[in-house]
N, C-alpha and C positions, 0 to 999 in steps of 0.2 A: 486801468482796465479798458478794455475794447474789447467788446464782446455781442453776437450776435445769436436772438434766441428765436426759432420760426414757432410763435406760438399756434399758429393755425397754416396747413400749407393747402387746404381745399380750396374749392369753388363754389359757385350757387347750386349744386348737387350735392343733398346732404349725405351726412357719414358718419359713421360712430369714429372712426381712423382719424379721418384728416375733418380738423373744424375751421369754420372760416376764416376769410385773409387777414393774418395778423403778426407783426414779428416786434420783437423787443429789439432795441438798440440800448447799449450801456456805453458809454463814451464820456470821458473829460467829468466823470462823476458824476452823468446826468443818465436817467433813465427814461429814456425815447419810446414813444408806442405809437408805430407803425400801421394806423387802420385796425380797424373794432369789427374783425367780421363775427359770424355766431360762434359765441363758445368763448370768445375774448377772458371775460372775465375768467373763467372756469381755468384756463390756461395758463393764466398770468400767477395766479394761486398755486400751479402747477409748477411753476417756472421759480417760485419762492416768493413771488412779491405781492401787494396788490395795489389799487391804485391809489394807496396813501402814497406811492414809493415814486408816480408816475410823474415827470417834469413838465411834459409836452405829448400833447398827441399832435400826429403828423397827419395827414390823409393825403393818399394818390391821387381819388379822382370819387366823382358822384355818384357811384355804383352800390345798390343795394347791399353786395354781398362785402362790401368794403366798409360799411355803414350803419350795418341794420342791430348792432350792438352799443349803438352811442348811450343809450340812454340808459341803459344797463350797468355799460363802466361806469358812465355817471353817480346813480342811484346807489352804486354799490360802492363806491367811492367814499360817498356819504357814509353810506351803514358801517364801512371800516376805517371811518373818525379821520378821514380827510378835512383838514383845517385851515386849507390855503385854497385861494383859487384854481379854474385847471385852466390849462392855457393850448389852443386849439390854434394849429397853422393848417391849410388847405388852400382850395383853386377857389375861384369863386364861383357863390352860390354857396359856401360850406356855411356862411353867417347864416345868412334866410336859413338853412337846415336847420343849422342851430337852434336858432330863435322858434321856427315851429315846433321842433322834435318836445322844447321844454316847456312852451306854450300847450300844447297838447297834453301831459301833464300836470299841469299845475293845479289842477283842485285836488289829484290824488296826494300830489308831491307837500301840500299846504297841509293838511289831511296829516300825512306821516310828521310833519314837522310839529306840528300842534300837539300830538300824540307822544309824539318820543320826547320830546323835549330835551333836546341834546344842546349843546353849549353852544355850538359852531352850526351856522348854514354858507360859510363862506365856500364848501365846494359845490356850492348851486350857483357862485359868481364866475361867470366865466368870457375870459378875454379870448376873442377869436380875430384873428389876421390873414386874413387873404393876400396870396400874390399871384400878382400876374409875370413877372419875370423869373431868371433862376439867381437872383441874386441872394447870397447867403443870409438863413435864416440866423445862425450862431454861427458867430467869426472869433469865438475868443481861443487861445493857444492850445487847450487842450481839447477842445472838439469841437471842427468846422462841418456845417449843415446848410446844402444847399437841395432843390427840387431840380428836376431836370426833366425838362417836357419831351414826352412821350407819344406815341401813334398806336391811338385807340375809339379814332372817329368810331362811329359818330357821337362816342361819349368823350369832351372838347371842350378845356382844356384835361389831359393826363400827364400824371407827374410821374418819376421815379426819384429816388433821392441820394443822394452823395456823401460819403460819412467819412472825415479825416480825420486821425488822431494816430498820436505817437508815431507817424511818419508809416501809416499806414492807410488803404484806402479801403472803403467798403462800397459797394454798388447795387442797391435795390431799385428792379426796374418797375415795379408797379405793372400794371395790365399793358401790355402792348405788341403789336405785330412787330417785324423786325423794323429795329427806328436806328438810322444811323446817328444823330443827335445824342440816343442811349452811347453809339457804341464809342461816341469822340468823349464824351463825357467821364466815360470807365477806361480807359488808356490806363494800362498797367495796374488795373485793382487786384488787391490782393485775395478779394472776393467777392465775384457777382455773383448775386441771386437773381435770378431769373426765374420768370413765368414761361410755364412748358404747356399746349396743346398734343395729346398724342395723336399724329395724323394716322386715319383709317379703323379707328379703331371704337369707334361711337355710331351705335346704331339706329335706325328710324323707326324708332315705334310711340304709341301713342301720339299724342298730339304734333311729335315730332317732324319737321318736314326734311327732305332733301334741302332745298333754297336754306329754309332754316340754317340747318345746320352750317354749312357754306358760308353763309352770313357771320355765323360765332365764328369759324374758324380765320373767318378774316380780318380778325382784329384782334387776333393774338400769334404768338408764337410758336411754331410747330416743333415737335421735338427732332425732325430732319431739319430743321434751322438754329436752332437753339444754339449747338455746339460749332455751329460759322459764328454766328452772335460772340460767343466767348472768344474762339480764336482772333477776331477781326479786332477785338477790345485787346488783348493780349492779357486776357485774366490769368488768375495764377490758379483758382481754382472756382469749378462754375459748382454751384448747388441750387436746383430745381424745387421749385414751389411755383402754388396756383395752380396744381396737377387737375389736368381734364384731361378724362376722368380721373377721379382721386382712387382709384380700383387699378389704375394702370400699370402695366408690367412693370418691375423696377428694373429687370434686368433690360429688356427691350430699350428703356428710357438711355438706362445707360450706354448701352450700344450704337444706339440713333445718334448722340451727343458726340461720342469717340470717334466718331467717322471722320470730324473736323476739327475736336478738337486734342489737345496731346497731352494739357493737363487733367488734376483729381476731377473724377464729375460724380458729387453726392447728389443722391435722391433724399432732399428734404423729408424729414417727419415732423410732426409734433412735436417743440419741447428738446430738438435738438436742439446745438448750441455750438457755436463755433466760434473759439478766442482766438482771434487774430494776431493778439502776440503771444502766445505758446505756439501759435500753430497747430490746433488741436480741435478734432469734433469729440464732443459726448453727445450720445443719445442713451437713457437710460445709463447702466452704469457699465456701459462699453467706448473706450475712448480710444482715438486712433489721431496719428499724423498725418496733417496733407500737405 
């Protein structure tokens, strides 16, 4: 199995549509979780699993909307009779995160344990590994995992990640402006996902500034970029997530991308899913080849 599910393909703009940044990896029999943005849980439930089923959570980089569900998975993890440790790779800084997120916690967390009186608190144990290179996190035969640093100043270090199995490739680039690093990285993948900004199309109001805005937009990737991004990798097919705004045209997105590039380019939803070797998206119960 290799397979890819985008449980959340939003941003820090909430939505009832698109919830936050989050995608499943299934690979070499292992069930990968891609960042815990909001809704995480709710999604993965969605997706058929939960985090009894979870091998490793991954994380991109220290960004709220990448993060702001750790303790959720966690917590819920527990309530659906997780028995083993969870096991956390990230940049650094994700420890310290760590160690607060459950330190802040812990008279409620002591409180539920005391109270339910459940067998197991071993998924309150949890091994976290920092790196600071791209050197792979799983090197065994059936699924290789590596991070791949990203350009997303001035949040520093950002990763995207590398997913190899049954002689296939997959490419999750995590938050970033256009990074050629990303694009030597993804050479011939057989699917990049990619974070899309729509340029022009986000307006000033409220607290909102011009500067502001110019500021987000410069450290991400614009949907008149997106689809160089993919051609320059020689992807086989690009699919868009991280949509800002998550309201944004679908057809527009797609059109922006086709200007450069000549493969499939799917607009990410929730809960799609895309098997790598069929060669096939489902979203809901509409399935198509790309």
């Amino acid at each position: 199995m290799f397979k890819v599910t985008l449980l959340g393909t939003g941003c820090p703009a909430v939505s009832t549509c698109r919830y936050g940044a989050a995608t499943l990896v299934q690979c070499g029999g292992k069930n990968l979780l891609v960042d815990v943005g909001s809704g995480v849980t709710q999604r993965l439930v969605g997706a058929g699993l939960t985090g009894v089923n979870i091998d490793a959570l991954l994380i991109t980089h220290m960004h709220s909307d990448h993060l702001v569900d750790l303790y959720q998975f966690i917590i819920s993890s527990w309530h659906q009779s997780r028995d083993v440790p969870q096991q956390i790779f990230g940049p650094p800084g994700i420890k310290n995160f760590v160690a607060e997120t459950m330190a802040l916690w812990q008279t409620e967390r002591d409180l539920r344990i005391a109270f339910e009186q459940r067998t197991s608190v071993e998924a309150f144990n949890i091994n976290v590994t920092e790196f600071t290179s791209e050197n792979e996190l799983f090197a065994d035969s059936d699924c290789r995992v590596r991070p791949i640093k990203v350009e997303h100043e001035p949040v520093e270090p950002a990763y995207g990640y590398v997913f190899e199995a049954s002689g296939k490739k997959l490419v999750l680039s995590g938050d970033t402006r256009h990074c050629d690093n990303l694009i030597a990285a993804a050479q011939g993948a057989d699917l990049l996902v990619h974070e899309v900004f729509v340029h022009g199309t986000m307006e000033i109001s409220g607290t909102r500034s011009q500067a502001g805005l110019e500021a987000v937009r410069s450290y991400h990737t614009l949907s008149s970029e997106v689809g160089k991004v993919a051609a320059a990798a020689n992807a086989k097919t690009l699919a868009l997530t991280h949509i800002v705004p998550p309201n944004a045209d679908r057809a527009a997105l797609i059109a922006d991308a086709k200007k450069d590039f000549a493969g499939p380019v799917v607009v990410g939803e929730d809960l799609m899913c895309f098997d790598l070797l069929a060669g096939t998206v489902q979203h809901g119960d509409v399935v198509w080849a790309v």
